[in-house]
N, C-alpha and C positions, 0 to 999 in steps of 0.2 A: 890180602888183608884189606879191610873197610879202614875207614877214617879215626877209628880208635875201639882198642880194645883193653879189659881187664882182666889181671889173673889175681888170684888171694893164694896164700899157702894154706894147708892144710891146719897148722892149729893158727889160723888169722892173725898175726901178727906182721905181715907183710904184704903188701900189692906193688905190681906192676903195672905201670900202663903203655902200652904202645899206639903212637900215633907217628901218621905222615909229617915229615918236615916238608911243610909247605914255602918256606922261605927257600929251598936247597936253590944256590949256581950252579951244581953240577946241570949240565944240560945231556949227560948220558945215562947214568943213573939215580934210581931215587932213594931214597933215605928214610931211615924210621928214627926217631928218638923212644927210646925205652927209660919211662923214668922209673925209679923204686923209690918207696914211699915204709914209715915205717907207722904202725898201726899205735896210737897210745890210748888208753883208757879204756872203755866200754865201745866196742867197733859200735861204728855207725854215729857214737856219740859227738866226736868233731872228725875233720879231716885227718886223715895221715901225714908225718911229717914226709916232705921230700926230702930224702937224703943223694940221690948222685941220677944223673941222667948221660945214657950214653948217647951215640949216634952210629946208625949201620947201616948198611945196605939194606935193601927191602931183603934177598934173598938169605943173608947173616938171619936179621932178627925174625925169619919166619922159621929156620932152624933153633932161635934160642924158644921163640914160643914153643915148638915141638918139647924141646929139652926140659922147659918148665911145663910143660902137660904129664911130662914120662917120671915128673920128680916128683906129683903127687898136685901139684898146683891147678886150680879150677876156674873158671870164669866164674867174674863177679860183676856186679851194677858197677855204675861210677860212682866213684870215691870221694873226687873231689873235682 
């Protein structure tokens, strides 16, 4: 995975972002934060709210991006 990506659900009401944790101290592995964001009003109209952000392994949240591709979820522009 590149330096940030996005996913939207199906009836838009939600996005995910995932990007590199560039701050990580782990000096063996690296880390993605996955935030989710909740869509309010007319999409595109303001930002998404952030509602919780995790942190995982690169190889975890390249299996969660599979898992939200298989659940119907698509790339989208940036959000915010």
């Amino acid at each position: 995975m590149g330096e940030e990506y996005w996913l939207i659900n199906s009836n838009r009401s939600k996005v995910k972002r995932f990007h590199k944790n560039k701050h990580n101290k782990d000096k063996f592995f690296e880390y993605m934060f996955i935030d989710s964001g909740k869509i309010t009003g007319i999409f595109g109209e303001q930002p998404p709210v952030m509602t919780t952000r995790e942190e995982l392994k690169i190889d975890k949240a390249r299996e969660e991006w599979k898992k939200f591709l298989e659940q119907g979820w698509r790339r989208t522009k940036v959000v915010w």
